[in-house]
KOLMARBA-286244 format. One record per residue (C-alpha): residue in one letter; chain; y, z, x. Coordinates in nm, 3 decimals, decimal comma, padded with zeros to 5 digits. Each point is the difference from the previous one (the first is absolute). Layout:
<pts>
+------+-------+---------+---------+---------+
: rest : kette :      c2 :      c3 :      c1 :
+------+-------+---------+---------+---------+
:    a :     A :       Y :       Z :       X :
...
+------+-------+---------+---------+---------+
</pts>
This chain:
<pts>
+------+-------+---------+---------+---------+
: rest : kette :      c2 :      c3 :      c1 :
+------+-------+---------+---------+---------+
:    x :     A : -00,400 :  02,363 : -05,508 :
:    x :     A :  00,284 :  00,199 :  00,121 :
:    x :     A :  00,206 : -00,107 :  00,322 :
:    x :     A :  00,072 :  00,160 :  00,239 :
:    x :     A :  00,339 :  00,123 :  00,142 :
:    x :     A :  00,099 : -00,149 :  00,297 :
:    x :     A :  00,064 :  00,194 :  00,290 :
:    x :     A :  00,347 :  00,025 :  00,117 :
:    x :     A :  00,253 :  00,230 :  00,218 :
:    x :     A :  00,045 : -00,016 :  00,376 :
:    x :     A : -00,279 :  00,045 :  00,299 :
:    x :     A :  00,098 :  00,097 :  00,355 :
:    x :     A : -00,251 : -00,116 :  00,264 :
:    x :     A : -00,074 :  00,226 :  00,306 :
:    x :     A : -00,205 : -00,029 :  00,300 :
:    x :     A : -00,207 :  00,268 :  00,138 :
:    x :     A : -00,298 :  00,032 :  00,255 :
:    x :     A : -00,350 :  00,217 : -00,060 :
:    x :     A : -00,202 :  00,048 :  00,267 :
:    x :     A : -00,401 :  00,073 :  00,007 :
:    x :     A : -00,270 :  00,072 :  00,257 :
:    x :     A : -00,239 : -00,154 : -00,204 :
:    x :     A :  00,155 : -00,384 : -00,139 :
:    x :     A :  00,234 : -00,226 : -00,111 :
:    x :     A : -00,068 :  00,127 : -00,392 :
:    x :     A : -00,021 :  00,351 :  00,112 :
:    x :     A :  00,371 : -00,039 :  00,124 :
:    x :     A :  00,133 : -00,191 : -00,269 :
:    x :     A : -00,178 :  00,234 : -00,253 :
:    x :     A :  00,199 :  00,328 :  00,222 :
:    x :     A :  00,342 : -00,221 : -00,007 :
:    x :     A :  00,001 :  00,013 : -00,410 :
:    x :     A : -00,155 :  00,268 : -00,071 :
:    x :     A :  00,269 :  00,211 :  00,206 :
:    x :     A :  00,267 : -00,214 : -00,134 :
:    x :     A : -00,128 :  00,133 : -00,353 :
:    x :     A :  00,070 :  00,356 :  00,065 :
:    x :     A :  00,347 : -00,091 : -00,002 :
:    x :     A :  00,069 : -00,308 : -00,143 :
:    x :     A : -00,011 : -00,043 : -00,378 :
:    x :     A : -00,133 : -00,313 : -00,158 :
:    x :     A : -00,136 : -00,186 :  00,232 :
:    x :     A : -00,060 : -00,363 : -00,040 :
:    x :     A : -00,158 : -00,233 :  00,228 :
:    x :     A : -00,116 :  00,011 :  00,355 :
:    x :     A :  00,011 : -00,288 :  00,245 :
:    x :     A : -00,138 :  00,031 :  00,332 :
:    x :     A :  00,168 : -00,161 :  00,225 :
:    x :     A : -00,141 : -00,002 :  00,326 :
:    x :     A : -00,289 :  00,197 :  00,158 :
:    x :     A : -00,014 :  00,124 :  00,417 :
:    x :     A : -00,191 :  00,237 :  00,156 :
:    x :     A :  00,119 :  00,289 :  00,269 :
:    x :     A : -00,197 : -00,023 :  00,318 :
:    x :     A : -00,091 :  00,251 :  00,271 :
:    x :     A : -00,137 : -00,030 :  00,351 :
:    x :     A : -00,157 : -00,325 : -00,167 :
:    x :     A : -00,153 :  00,174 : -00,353 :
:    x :     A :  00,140 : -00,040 : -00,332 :
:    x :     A :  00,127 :  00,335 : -00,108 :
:    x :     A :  00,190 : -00,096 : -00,327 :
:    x :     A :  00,025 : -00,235 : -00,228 :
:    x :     A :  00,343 : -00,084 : -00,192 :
:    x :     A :  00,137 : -00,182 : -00,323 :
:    x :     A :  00,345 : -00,077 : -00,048 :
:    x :     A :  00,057 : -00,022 : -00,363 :
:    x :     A :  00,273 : -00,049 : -00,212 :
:    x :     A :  00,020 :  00,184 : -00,335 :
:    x :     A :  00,189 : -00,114 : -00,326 :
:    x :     A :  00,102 :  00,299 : -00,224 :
:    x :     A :  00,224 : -00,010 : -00,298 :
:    x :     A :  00,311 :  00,232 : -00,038 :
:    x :     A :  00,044 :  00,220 : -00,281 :
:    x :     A :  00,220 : -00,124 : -00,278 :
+------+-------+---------+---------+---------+
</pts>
């Protein structure tokens, strides 16, 4: 059975926020899929930490803060 290559090169991490009306998933789901349009390769996502925007006492938002690994082009 063949081996496989190990990966190898260099990753940068960022952090970004998605929001959603609907959830927690929904949110995280927006974060990456927006980060895709314009980053190239992506990785892994890690959420981070989860809050929720409140108005006059309702939840109006949900957010995900997630960080994003993506390799640079060699």
């Amino acid at each position: 059975m063949a081996k496989k290559k190990a990966d190898s090169g260099v990753y940068r991490v960022t952090e970004i926020i998605g929001t959603s009306p609907t959830s927690w998933e929904a949110a995280a789901k927006n974060a990456v899929e927006t980060a895709a349009k314009s980053l190239r390769d992506l990785r892994v996502a890690e959420v981070g930490q989860l809050d929720l925007k409140i108005e006059n006492g309702k939840v109006v938002a949900y957010r995900a803060r997630v960080s994003l690994s993506f390799k640079y082009d060699g």
